[in-house]
ZAKEGU-370407 format. One record per residue (C-alpha): residue number from 1; y, z, x; residue in one letter. Coordinates in Angstrom, 3 decimals. Each point is the difference from the previous one (the first is absolute). Example, Ala and Ser with C-alpha at 12.3 -4.5 7.8 and 13.67 -1.06 7.14 Angstrom:
2
n: 1, c2: -4.500, c3: 7.800, c1: 12.300, res: a;
n: 2, c2: 3.440, c3: -0.660, c1: 1.370, res: s;
***
This chain:
97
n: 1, c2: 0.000, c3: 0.000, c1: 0.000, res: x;
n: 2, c2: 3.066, c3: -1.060, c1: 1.202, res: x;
n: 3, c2: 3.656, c3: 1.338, c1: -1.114, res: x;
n: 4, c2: 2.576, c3: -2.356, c1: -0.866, res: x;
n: 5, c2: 3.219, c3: -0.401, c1: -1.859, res: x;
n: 6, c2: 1.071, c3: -1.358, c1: -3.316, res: x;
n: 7, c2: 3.093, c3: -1.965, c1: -0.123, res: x;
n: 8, c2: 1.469, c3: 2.401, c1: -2.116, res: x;
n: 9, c2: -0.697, c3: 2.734, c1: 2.483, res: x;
n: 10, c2: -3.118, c3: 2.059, c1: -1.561, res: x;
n: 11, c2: -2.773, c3: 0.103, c1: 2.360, res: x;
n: 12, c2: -3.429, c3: -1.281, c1: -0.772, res: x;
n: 13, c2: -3.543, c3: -0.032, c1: 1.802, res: x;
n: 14, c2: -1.435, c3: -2.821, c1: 0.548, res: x;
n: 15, c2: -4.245, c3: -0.787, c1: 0.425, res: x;
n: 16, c2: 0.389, c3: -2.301, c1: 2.994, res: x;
n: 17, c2: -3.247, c3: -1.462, c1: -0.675, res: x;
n: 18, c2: 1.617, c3: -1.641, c1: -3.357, res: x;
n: 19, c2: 2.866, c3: -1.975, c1: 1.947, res: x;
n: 20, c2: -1.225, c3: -3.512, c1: -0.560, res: x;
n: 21, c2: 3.370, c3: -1.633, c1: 1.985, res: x;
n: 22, c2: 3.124, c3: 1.177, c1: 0.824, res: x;
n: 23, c2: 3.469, c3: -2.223, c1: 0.209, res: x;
n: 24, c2: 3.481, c3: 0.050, c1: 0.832, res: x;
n: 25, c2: 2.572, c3: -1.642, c1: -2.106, res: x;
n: 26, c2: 2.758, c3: 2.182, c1: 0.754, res: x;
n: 27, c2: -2.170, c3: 2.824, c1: -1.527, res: x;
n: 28, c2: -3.567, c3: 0.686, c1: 0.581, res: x;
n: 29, c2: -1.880, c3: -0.831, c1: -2.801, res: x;
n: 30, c2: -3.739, c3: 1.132, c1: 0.049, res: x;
n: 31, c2: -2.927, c3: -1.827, c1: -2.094, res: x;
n: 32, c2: -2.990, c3: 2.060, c1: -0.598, res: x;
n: 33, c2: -3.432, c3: -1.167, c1: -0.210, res: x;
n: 34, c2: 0.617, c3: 0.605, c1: -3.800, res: x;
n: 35, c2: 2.982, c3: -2.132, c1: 0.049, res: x;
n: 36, c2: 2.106, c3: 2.447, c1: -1.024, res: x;
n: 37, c2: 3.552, c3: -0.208, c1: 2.387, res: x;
n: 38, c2: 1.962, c3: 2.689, c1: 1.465, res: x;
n: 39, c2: 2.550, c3: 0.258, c1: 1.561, res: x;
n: 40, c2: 1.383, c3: 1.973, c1: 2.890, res: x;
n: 41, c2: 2.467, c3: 1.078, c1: 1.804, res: x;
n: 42, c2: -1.588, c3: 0.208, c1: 3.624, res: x;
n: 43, c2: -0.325, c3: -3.144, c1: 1.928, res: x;
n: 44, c2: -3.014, c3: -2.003, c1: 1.112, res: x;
n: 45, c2: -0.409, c3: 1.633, c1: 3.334, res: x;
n: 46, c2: -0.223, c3: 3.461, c1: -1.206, res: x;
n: 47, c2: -2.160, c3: -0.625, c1: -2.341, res: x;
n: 48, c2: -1.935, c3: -1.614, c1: 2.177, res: x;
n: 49, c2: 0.106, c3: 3.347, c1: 2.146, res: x;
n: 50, c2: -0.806, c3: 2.450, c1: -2.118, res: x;
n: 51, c2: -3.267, c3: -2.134, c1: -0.991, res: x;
n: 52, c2: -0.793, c3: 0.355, c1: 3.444, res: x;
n: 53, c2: 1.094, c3: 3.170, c1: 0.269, res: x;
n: 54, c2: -2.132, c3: 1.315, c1: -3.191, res: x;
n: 55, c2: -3.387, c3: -2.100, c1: 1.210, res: x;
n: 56, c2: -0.110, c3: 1.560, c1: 3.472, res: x;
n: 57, c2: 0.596, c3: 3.031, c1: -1.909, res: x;
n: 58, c2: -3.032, c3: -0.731, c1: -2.064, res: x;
n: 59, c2: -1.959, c3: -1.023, c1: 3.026, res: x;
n: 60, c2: 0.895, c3: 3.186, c1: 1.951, res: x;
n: 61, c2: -1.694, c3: 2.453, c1: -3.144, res: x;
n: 62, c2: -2.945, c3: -1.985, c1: 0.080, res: x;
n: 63, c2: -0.297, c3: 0.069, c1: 3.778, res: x;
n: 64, c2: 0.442, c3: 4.098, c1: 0.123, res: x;
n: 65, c2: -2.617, c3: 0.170, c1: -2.467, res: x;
n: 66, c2: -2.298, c3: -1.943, c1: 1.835, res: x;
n: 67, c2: -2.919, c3: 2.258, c1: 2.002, res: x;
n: 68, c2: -0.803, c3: -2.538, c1: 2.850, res: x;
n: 69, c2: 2.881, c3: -1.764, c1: 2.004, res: x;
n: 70, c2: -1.734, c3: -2.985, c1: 0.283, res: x;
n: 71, c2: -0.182, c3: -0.532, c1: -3.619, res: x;
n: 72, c2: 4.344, c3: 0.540, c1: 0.071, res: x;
n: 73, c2: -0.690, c3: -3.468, c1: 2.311, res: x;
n: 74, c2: -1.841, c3: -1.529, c1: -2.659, res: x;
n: 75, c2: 2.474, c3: 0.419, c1: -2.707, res: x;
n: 76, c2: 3.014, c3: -1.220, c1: 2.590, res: x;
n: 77, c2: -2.042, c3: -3.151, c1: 0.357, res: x;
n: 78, c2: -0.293, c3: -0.306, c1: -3.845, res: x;
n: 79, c2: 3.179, c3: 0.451, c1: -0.835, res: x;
n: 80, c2: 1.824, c3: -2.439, c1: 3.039, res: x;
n: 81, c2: -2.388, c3: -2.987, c1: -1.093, res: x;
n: 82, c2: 1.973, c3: -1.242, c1: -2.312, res: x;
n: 83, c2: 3.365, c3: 0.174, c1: 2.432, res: x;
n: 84, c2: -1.949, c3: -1.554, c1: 2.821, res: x;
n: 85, c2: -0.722, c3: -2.721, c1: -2.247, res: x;
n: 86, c2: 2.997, c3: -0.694, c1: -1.029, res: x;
n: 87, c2: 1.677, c3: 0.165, c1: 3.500, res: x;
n: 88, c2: -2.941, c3: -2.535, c1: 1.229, res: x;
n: 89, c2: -0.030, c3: -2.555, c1: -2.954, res: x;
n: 90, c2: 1.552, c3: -3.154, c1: 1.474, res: x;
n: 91, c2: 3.079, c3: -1.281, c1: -2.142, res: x;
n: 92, c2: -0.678, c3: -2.233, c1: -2.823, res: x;
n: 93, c2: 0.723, c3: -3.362, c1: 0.443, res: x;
n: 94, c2: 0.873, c3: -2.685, c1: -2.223, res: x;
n: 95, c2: -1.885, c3: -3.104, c1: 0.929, res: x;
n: 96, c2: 2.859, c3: -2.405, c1: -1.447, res: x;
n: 97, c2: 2.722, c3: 1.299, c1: 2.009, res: x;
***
């Protein structure tokens, strides 16, 4: 859960896990994977952030919890596979241009 602000100044927390896309256009509007919109007063990058911020969060509990350090290495691995893959993935190209 991630805190954010209204634009009429009443704070709200947010499921992070719901954010479907997130744009700028001059204020950041939010779509969630219901489609519903909201929007905020905080800008892309610190939104961005406190994602971040909240998953490593998340992924430090479940670490501390864990009785073998080894399996803390396994769920590191788990968790950066999809940001490896992303950083790897060769641009798209379009074959017409």
């Amino acid at each position: 859960m991630i805190e954010l602000t209204r634009l009429n100044g009443k704070p709200m927390v947010l499921n992070s896990d719901l954010i479907k896309t997130a744009e700028a256009s001059p204020d950041t509007m939010l779509t969630l994977i219901n489609g519903e919109k909201l929007i905020v007063r905080e800008g892309l990058e610190e939104i961005v952030e406190r994602v971040l911020a909240y998953r490593a969060r998340l992924l430090a509990a479940v670490t501390r919890r864990l009785p073998d350090a080894s399996d803390a290495q396994r769920v590191v691995a788990f968790s950066s596979l999809d940001l490896a893959e992303q950083r790897n993935a060769a641009p798209k190209r379009d074959p017409y241009v």
